[in-house]
N, C-alpha and C positions, 0 to 999 in steps of 0.2 A: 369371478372373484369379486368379494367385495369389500376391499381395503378402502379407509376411509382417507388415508395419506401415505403418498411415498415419500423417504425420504432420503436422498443423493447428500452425502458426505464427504465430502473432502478434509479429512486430516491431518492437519498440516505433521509432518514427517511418515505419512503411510504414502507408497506409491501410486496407489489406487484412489478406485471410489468405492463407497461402501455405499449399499443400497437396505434400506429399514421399511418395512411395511407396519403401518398401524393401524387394528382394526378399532373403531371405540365404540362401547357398547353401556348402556348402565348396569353398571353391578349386580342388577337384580336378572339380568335376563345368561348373564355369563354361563350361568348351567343349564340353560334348557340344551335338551338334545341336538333342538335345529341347530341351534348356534354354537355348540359344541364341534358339530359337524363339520359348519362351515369355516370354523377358524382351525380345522385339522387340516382342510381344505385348503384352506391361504397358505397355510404353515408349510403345505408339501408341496405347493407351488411355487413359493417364495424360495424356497428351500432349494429347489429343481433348477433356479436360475441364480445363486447363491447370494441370496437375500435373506436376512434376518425378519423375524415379526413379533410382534409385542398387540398384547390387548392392554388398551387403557380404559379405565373406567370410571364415573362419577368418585372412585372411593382412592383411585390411582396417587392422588396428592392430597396432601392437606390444603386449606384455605391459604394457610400462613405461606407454607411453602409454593405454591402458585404467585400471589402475591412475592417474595423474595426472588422468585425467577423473572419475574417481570421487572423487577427493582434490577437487578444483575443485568437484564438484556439492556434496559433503556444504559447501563452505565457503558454498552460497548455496542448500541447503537450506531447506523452510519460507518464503522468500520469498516474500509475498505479493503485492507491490504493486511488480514489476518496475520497471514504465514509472516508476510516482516515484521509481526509485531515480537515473535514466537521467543526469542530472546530475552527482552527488554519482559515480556513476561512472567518468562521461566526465574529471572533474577528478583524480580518483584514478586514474586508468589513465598520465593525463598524468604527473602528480608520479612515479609508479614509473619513467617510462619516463626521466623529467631525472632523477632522482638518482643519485649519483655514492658515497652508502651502500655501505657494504661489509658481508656477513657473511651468516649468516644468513635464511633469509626471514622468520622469528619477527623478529627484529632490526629489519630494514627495514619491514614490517608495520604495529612498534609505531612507528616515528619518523615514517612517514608519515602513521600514524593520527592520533599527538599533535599533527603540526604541523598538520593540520586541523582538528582538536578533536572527532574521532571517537576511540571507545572501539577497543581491540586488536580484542575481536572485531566489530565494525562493520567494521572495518578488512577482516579477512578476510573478509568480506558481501562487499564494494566489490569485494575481489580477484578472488571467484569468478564474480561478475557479468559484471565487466568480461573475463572467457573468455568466458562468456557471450553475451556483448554485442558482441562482436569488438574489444575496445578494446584488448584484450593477448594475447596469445598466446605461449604456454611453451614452450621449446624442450624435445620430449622425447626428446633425445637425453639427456637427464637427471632423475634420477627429482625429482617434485614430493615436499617434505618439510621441516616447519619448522624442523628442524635444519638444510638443507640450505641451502647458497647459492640466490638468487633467480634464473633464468634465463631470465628473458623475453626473447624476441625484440623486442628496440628498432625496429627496421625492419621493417614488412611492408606 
C-alpha cells in the first residue's frame, strides 16, 4: 500500500480513534488506470481495518484557503489540552455566530473575548479551535486576516 499519511484522530466527545489514510497525487495522474487501481487498493484495505481514505490533489484546495488554514492552525497552535478547551469553545463559536458586530475580525475577536472575560488572544485560541472543532467554519471565498472583515459561514 502506498498511502502517503495516516491520520489518528481523537475527537474530543467520540469514544474512539478514528483512523484516515491520504493518498496525494497531482491531479493530472488521478485517472490513469495504475493509479486508479491502486487507490481501490488502499480504499479496500483501509476499509478492511475500518479506516476511511481520501485522495488529495494539487487542485484539493485553493491557494487562499491553504493559506486561511494555516492562519486558523497558528491561531490554536501549542494547544495542549483540546478536549478542556471543548466548552469555552462550543460557547465561543456560538457568541460569533449571534453577533451582529461589525468590522474587523481583530475588532469582533476583542468584544467577544471581553464580554466573556477572556483575554484577545485566548480569544483567538477559541477561534481556531472552534475550525478545529467544527463549531465554525470560514467562508474562503475570502482571505482569513485580522485586518479583514470576519466571514464565518452562520449556517452549516
Amino acid at each position: 500500500m502506498t498511502i502517503d499519511f495516516m491520520l489518528t484522530l481523537q475527537i474530543p466527545g467520540y469514544p474512539f480513534r478514528l483512523y484516515h489514510g491520504v493518498s496525494g497525487k497531482p491531479a493530472a495522474f488521478v485517472e490513469l488506470p495504475s493509479v486508479k487501481k491502486r487507490h481501490g487498493r488502499e480504499l479496500e484495505q483501509l476499509w478492511d481495518w475500518g479506516s476511511t481514505h481520501e485522495i488529495m490533489t494539487d487542485k484539493t484546495m485553493t491557494d487562499r484557503e491553504f493559506r486561511n488554514y494555516r492562519r486558523l492552525f497558528s491561531y490554536m497552535y501549542r494547544t495542549e489540552d483540546i478536549k478542556g478547551h471543548t466548552l469555552a469553545v462550543a460557547e465561543f463559536a456560538r457568541a460569533l455566530k449571534a453577533t451582529t458586530a461589525q468590522g474587523s475580525l481583530d475588532r469582533v475577536i476583542r468584544m467577544i473575548s471581553k464580554r466573556m472575560g477572556y483575554s484577545f488572544l485566548f480569544g483567538y485560541r477559541l477561534f481556531g479551535l472552534a475550525h478545529f472543532l467544527g463549531y465554525l467554519q470560514w467562508d474562503h471565498r475570502h482571505a482569513l486576516a485580522p485586518e479583514l472583515p470576519m466571514m464565518i459561514l452562520r449556517e452549516m
